[in-house]
DODOPA-712428 format. One record per atom (N, C-alpha, C): residue number from 1; x, y, z. Coordinates in pm, whole numbers, padded with zeros to 5 digits. Layout:
<sites>
SITE   num       c1       c2       c3
SITE   NUM        X        Y        Z
...
</sites>
This chain:
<sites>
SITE   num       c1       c2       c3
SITE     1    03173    15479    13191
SITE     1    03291    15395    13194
SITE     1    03252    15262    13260
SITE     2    03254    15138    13191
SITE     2    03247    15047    13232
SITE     2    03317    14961    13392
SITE     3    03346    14870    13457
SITE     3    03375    14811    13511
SITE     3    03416    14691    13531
SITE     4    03509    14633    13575
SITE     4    03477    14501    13563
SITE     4    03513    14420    13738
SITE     5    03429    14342    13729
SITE     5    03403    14218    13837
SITE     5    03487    14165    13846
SITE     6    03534    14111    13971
SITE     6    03600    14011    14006
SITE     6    03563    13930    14127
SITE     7    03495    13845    14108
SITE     7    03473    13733    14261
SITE     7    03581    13615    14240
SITE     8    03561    13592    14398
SITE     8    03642    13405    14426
SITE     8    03566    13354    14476
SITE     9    03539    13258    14543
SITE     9    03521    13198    14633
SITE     9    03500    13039    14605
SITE    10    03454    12991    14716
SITE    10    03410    12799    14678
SITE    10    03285    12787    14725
SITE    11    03177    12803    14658
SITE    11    03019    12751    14649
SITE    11    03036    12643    14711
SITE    12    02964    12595    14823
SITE    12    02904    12453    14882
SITE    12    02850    12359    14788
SITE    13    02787    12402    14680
SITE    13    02752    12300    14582
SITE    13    02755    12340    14458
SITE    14    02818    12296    14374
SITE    14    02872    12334    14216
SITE    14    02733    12349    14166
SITE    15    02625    12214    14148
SITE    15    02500    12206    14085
SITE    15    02436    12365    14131
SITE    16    02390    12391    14269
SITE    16    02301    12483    14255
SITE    16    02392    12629    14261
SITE    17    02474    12625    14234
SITE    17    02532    12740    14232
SITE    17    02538    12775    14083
SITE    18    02556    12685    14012
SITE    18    02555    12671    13840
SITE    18    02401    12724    13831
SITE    19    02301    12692    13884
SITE    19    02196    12654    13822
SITE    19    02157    12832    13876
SITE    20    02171    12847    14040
SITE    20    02138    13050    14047
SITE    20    02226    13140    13923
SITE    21    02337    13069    13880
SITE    21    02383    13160    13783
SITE    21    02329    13179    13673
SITE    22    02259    13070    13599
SITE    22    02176    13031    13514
SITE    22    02022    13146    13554
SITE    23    01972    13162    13610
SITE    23    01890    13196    13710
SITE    23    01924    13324    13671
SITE    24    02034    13379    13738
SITE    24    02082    13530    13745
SITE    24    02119    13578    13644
SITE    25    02181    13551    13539
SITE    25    02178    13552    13388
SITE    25    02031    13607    13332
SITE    26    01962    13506    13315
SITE    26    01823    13481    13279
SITE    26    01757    13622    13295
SITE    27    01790    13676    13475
SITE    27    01725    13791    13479
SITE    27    01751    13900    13429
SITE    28    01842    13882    13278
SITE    28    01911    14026    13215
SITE    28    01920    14109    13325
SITE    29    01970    14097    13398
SITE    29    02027    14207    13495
SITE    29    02095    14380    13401
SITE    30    01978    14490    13461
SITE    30    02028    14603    13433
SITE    30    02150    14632    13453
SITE    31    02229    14656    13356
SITE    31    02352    14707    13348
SITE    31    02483    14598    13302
SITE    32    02446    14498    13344
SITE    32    02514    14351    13253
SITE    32    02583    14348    13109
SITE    33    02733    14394    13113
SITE    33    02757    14399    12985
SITE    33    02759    14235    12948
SITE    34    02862    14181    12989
SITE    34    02911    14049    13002
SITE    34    02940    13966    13154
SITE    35    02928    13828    13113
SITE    35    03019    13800    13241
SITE    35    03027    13625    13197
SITE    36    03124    13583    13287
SITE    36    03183    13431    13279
SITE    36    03194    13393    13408
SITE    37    03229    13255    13457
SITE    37    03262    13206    13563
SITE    37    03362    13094    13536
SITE    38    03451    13084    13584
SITE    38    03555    12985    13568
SITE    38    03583    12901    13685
SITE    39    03654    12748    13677
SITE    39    03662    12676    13755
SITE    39    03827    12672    13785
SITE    40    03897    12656    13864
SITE    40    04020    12625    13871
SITE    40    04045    12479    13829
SITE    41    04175    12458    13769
SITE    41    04217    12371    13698
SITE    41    04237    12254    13792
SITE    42    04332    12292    13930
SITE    42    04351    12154    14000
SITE    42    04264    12182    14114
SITE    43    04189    12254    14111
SITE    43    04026    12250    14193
SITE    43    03928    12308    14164
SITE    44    03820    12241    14131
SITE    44    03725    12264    14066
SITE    44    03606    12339    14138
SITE    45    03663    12342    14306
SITE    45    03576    12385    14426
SITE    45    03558    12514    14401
SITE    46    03707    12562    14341
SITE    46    03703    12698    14356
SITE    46    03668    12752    14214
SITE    47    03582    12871    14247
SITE    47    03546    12949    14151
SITE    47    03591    13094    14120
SITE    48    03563    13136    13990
SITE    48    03608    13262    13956
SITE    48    03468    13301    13860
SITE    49    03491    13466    13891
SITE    49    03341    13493    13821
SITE    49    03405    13650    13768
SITE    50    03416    13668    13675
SITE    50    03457    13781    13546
SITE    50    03334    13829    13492
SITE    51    03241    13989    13522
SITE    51    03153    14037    13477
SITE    51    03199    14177    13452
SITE    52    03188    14222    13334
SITE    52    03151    14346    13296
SITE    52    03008    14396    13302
SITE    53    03051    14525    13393
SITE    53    02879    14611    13438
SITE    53    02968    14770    13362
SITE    54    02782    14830    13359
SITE    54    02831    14993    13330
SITE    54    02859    15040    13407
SITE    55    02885    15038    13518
SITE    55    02912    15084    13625
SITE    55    02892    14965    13806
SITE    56    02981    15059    13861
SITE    56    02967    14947    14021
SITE    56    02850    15004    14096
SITE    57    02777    15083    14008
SITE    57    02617    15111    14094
SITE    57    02562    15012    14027
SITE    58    02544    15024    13924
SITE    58    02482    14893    13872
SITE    58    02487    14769    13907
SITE    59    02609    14727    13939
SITE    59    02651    14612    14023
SITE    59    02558    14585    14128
SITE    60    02590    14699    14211
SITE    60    02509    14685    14385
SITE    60    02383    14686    14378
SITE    61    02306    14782    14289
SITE    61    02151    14788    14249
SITE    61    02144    14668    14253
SITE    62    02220    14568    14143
SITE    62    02110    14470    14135
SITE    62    02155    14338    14203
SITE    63    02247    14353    14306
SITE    63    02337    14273    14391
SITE    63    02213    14287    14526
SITE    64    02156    14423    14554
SITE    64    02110    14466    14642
SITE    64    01951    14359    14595
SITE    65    01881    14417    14501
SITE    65    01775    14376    14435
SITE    65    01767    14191    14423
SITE    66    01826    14150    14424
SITE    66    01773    13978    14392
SITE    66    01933    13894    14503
SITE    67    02019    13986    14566
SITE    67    02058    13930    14678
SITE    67    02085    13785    14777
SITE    68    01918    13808    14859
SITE    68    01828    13680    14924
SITE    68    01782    13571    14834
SITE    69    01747    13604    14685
SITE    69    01687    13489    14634
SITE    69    01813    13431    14527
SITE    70    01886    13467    14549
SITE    70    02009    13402    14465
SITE    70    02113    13328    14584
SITE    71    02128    13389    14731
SITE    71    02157    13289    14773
SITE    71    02103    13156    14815
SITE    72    01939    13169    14819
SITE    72    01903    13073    14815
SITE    72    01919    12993    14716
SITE    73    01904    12988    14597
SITE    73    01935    12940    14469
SITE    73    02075    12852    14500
SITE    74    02186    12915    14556
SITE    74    02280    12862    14554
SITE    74    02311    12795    14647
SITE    75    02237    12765    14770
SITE    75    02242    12718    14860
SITE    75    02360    12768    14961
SITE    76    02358    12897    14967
SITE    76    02391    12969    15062
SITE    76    02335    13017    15158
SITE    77    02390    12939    15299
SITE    77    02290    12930    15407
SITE    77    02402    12994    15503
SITE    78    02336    13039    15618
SITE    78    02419    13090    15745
SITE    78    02499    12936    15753
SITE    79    02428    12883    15805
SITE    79    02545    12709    15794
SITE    79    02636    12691    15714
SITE    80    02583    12764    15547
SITE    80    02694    12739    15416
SITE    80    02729    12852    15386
SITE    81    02798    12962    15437
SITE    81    02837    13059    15392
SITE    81    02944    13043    15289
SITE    82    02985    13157    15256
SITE    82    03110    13146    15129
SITE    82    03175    13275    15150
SITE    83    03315    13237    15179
SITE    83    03376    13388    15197
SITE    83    03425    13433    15056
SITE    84    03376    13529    15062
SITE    84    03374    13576    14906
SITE    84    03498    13665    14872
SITE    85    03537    13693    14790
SITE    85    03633    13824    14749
SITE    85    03613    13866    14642
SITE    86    03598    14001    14631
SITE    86    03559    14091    14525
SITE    86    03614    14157    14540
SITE    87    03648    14226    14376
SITE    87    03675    14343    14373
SITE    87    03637    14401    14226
SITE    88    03654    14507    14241
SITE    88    03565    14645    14103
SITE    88    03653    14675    14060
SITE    89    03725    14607    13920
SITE    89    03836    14699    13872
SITE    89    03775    14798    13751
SITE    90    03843    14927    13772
SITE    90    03821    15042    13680
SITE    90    03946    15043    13562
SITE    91    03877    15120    13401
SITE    91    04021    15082    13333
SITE    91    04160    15178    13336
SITE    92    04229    15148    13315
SITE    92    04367    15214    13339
SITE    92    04402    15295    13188
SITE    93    04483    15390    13224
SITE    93    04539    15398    13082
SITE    93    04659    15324    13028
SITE    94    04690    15251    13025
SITE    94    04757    15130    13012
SITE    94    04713    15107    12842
SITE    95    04819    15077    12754
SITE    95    04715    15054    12622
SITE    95    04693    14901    12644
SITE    96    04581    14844    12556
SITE    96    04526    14790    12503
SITE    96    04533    14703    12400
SITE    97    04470    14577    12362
SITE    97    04480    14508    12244
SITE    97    04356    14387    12222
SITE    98    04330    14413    12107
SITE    98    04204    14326    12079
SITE    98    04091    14434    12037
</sites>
């Protein structure tokens, strides 16, 4: 059963935060069905990030696995932290469309 992602937060710098995603992409990450990142409309600071994984082990494996070198990428420093919010939604039985 699949999963899906949900982050927020506001990256310190749009460029290298674009560019680790680019980066993190790249590394076909095991278990990666899909994923997007979106900007808010009347702020562009803030971000949204929509990934489908096969699972939320998969997630952490490879959250755990490349971690340190993606916040560097993004220029996430103890100085530039980013309070993040996540969450793992599972699907409902709720129907469906599409």
């Amino acid at each position: 059963m699949s999963v899906l992602l949900k982050v927020q937060g506001e990256p310190p710098d749009w460029n290298k935060f674009k560019a680790a995603k680019e980066w993190n992409y790249g590394q076909n990450p095991p278990g990666l069905i899909s994923g997007k990142t979106y900007r808010a409309e009347g702020d562009p600071r803030k971000i949204l990030i929509l990934e489908e994984w096969e699972s939320s082990d998969a997630w952490w494996e490879y959250v755990e696995s490349v971690g340190q070198e993606w916040n560097i990428r993004a220029g996430i420093t103890e100085d530039n932290k980013v309070d993040w919010e996540d969450t793992i939604w599972v699907p409902s039985d709720a129907p469906e469309v599409g």
